[in-house]
C-alpha positions in Angstrom: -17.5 -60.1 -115.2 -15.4 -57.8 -113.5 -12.3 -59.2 -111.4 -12.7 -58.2 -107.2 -9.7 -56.5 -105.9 -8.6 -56.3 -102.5 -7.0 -51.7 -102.1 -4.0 -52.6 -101.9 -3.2 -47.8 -100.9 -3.4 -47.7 -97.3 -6.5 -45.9 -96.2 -6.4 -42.0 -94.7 -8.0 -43.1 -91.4 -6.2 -44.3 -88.9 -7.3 -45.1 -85.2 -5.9 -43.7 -82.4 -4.5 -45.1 -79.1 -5.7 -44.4 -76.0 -3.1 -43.5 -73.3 -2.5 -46.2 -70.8 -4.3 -46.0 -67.3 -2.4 -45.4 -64.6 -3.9 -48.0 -61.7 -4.3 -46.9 -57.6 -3.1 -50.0 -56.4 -3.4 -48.6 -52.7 -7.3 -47.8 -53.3 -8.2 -51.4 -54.6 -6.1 -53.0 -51.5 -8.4 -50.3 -49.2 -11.5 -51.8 -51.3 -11.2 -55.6 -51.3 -9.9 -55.3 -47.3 -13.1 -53.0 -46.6 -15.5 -55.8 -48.3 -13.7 -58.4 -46.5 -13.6 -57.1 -42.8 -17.2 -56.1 -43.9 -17.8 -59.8 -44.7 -16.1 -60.6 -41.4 -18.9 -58.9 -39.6 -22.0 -59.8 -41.3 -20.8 -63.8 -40.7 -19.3 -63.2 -36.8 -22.6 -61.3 -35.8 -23.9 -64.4 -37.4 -21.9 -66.6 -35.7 -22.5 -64.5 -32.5 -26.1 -64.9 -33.0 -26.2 -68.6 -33.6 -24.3 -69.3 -30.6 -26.3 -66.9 -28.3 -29.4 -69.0 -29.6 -27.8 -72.6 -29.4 -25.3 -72.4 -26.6 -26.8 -69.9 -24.5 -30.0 -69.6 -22.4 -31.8 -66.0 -21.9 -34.5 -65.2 -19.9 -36.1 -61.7 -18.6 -36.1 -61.0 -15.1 -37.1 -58.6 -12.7 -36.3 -57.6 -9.0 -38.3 -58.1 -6.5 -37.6 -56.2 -3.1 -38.6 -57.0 0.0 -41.8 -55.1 0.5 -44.4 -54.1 3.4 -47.9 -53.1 2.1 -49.9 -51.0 4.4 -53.4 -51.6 4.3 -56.2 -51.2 6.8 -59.3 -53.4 7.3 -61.4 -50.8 8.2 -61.6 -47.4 6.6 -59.2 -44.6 7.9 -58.8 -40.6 7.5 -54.8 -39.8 7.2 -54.7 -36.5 9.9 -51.3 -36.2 8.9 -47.6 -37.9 7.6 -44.4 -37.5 9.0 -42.5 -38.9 5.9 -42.2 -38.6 2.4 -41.5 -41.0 -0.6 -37.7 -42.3 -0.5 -37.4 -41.9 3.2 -35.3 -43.6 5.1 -36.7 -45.3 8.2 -36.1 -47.5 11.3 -38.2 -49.6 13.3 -40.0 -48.0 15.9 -40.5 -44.3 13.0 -43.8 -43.0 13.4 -44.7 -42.5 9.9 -48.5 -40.9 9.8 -51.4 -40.1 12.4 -54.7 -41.5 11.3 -58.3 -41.4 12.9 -61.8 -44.3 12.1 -64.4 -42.3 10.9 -67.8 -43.4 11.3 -69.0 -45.2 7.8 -72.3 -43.4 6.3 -74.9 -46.1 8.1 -73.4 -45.3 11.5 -73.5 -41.4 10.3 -76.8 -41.3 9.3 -78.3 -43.4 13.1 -76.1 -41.2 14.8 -77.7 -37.9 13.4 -80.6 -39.2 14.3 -79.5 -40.6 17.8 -81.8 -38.8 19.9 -85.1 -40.3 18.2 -84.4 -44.2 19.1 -83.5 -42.9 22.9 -86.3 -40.3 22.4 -88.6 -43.2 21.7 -87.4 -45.2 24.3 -88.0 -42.9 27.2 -91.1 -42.2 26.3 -92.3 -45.8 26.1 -90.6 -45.9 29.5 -93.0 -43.3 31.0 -96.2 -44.7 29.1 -95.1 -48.3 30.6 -94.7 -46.9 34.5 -97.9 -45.1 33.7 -99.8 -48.5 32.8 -98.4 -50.1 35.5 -99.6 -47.7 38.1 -103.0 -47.3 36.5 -102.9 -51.7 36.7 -101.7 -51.1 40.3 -104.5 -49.3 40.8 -107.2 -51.2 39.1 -105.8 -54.2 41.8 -105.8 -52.5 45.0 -109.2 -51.5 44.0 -110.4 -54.9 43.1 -108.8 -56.2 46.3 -110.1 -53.9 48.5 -113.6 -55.1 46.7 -112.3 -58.8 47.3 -112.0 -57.8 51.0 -115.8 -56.7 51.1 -117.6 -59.2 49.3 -115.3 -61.9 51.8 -116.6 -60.2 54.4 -120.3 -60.0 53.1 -120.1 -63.4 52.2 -118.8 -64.9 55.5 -121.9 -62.7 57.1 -124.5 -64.5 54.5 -122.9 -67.8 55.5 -123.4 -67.0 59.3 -126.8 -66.1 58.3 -127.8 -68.9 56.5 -126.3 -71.1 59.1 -129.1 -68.8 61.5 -131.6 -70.8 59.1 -132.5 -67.3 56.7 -133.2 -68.7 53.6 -133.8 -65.6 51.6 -130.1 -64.9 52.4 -128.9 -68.4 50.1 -129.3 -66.7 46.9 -127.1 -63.7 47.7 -124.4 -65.8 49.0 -124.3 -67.7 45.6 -124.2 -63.9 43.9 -121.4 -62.7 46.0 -119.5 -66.8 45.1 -119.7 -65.5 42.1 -118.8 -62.3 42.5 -115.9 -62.7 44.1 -114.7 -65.3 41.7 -114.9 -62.6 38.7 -112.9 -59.8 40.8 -110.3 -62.7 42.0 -110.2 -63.5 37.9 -109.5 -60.3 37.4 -107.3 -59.6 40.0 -104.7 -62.2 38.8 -105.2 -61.0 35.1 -103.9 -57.5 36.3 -101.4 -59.1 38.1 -100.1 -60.9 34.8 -100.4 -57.3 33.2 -98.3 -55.9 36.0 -95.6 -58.8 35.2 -95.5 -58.5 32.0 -95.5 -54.4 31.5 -92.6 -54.8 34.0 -90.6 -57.1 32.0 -91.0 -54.6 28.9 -89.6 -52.0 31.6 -86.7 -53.8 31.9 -86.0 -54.5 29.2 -86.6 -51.1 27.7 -84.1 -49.4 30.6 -81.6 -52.5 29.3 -82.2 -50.8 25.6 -81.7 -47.5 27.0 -78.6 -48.1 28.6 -76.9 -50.0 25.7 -77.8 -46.9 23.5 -75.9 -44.4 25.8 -72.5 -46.9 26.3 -72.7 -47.4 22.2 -73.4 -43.3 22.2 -70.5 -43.2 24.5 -68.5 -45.4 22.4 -68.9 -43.6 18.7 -67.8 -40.7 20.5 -64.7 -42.1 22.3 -64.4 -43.8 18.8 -64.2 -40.4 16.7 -62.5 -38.7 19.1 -59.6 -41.0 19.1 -56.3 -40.8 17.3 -53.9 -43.4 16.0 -50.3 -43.4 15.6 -48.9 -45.7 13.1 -45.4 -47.0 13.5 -42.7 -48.2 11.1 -42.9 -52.4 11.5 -39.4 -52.5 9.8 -36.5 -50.8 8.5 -36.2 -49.5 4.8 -37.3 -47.3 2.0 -40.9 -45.4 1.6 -41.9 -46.4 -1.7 -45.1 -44.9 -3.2 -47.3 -43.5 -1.1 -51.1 -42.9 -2.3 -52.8 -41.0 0.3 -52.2 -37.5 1.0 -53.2 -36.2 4.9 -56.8 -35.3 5.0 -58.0 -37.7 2.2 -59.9 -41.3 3.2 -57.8 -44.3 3.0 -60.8 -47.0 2.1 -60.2 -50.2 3.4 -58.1 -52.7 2.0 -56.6 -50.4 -0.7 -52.6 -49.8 -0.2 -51.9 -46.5 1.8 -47.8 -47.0 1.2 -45.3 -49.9 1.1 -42.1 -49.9 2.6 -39.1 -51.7 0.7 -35.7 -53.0 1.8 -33.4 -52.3 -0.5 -30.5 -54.6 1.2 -33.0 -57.7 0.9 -33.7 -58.5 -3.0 -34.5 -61.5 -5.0 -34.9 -61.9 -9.0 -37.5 -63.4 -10.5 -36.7 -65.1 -14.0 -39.1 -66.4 -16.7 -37.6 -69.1 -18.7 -39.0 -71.3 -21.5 -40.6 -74.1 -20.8 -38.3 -75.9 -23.6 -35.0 -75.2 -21.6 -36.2 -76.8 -18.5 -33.7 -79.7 -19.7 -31.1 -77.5 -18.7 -31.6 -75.9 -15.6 -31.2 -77.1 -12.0 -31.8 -75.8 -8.5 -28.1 -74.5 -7.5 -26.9 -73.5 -11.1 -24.7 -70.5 -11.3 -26.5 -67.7 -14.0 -24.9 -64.3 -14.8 -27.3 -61.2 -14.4 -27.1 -58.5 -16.4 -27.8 -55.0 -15.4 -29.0 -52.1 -17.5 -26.2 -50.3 -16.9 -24.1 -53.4 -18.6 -22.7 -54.6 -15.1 -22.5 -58.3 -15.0 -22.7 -60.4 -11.5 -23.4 -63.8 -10.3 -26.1 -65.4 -9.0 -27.7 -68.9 -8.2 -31.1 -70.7 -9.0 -33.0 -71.1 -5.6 -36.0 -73.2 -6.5 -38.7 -72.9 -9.1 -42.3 -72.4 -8.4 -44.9 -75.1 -8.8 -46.9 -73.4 -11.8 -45.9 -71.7 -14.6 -46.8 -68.1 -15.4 -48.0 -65.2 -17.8 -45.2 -63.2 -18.8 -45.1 -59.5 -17.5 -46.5 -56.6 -19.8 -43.4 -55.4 -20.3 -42.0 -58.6 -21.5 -45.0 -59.7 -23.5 -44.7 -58.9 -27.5 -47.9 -57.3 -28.5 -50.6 -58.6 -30.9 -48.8 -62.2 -29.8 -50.8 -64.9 -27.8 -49.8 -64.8 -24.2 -47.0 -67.1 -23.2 -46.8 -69.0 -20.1 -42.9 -69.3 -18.8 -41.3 -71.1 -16.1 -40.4 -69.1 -13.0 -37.7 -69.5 -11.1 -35.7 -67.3 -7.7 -32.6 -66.4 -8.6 -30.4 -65.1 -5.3 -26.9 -63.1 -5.9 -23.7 -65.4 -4.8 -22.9 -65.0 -1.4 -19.5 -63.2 -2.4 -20.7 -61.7 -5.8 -20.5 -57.8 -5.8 -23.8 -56.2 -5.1 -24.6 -53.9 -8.0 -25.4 -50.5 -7.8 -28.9 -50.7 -9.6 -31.5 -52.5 -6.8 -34.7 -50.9 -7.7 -38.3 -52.9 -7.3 -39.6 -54.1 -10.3 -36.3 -53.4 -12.5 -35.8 -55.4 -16.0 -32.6 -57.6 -16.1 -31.6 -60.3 -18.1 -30.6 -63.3 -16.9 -27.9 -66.0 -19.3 -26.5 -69.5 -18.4 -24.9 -72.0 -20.9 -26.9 -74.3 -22.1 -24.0 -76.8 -22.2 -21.5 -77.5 -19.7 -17.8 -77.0 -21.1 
């Protein structure tokens, strides 16, 4: 068997050495402090975020100004306005002239307005007709009264004579004159009652020419609406010329010096909220005043649409007034209906 030998002739390859890097110490120091101020960050947002959940209470708000809403019971016509939306105005402003038109019933009966009083006249003149012609009938029948009495009082004188042929006629004329007398108080009962239905037909008549009257004192006059307070026009949805129906909101009037918030808070931090605490309210334009917790209403409420998250069941919040500090700064944003955000601490330091 043949002995194993280890080459003892070195071998023609031979490895070469890299060059030795040459290491940006400056870079790395920029690296690692990049990673750690980006660390930094990520755990104080964090840390912001935990604390703005534990130690702080948030709640959407809005403003609510002072309002007027003008509204009319009946319905009106706006003849014309004398301001304009964002107006200025003082007590006492005249701020539109407006008429009551007549509503389509009251339209329609007085178009035909002539045929009820048309009516009525002439059942007027058919009624003094009848009771002429009944008039009439009685006087006749009277003046027949007056002659049978008188024939009657002659067959009495005659039968007194001792004529007995005359006895029967007397009976005949008894009789006689107690049908005429019958008939004689039924016209007068007739007469009575046709002139009842006179009266009251010239009591109908003259209620139809003062209500006749009336619609057209009623159309013909114009009203002058006057500002009830001093403020702002807000939105105003009638233009001059266009039917105001009654009830719906013609304009509202808004003080912008006189403002209170309204905040919806969660039912959960009730535990820490009182009438009279202190809350900051913050304004979309990232100014930051003071205010104070008034009272809370009795029920609690739907959020707004604008606070609501979609596609989320409906939430009911507690609401509460919030007023600014008597010598906080007002801020320059007041506007009705405006978002802010309302924040207290949850814990007292």
């Amino acid at each position: 068997m043949r002995e194993f030998q280890l080459r003892s002739t070195p071998s023609i390859l031979t490895t070469l050495k890299e060059p030795p890097k040459k290491v940006n110490k400056r870079k790395t120091k920029l690296q690692r402090f990049s990673y750690i101020l980006i660390a930094l960050l990520i755990i104080g947002y964090v840390a912001a975020n935990a604390y703005m959940r534990l130690a702080i209470i948030q709640a959407n708000a809005q403003i609510e100004l002072y309002k007027q809403i003008i509204n009319f019971p009946t319905d009106i016509e706006i003849e014309k306005l004398y301001i304009s939306e964002g107006a200025k105005i003082n007590i006492g402003d005249t701020l539109f002239k407006y008429s009551i038109p007549i509503d389509d019933q009251i339209t329609t009966s007085e178009i035909n307005s002539d045929k009820p009083v048309e009516w009525i006249i002439k059942e007027r003149i058919n009624t003094e007709k009848a009771i002429e012609l009944k008039r009439i009938q009685q006087r006749e029948i009277e003046d027949q009264l007056v002659q049978r009495r008188q024939m009657l009082a002659t067959k009495k004188e005659l039968i007194l004579i001792g004529s007995q042929k005359d006895r029967n006629d007397y009976e005949n004329l008894s009789i006689q004159i107690n049908k005429l007398d019958a008939e004689r108080t039924g016209f007068l009962e007739e007469i009575s009652y046709l002139k009842q239905l006179l009266l009251t037909l010239n009591l109908e008549h003259r209620n139809y020419s003062t209500i006749e009257t009336k619609k057209k004192e009623f159309i013909e006059t114009k009203y002058y609406y006057t500002a009830q307070l001093e403020g702002i026009i807000g939105q105003i949805n009638y233009n001059a010329n266009e039917i105001c129906y009654r009830k719906e909101e013609l304009m509202t009037i808004h003080r912008n010096n006189d403002f209170k918030i309204k905040a919806f808070f969660n039912p959960e931090d009730m535990k820490y909220l009182h009438e009279g605490d202190v809350v900051n309210i913050n304004y979309p334009d990232k100014t930051v005043t003071q205010g104070i917790i008034t009272n809370f209403q009795i029920a609690t409420y739907a959020l707004p649409d604008e606070f609501q998250k979609k596609y989320e069941p409906t939430t009911r919040n507690i609401v509460a007034e919030v007023k600014l500090l008597n010598n906080a700064p007002k801020p320059l944003m007041s506007y009705y209906k405006m978002n802010v955000q309302i924040s207290k601490n949850r814990y007292k330091l």
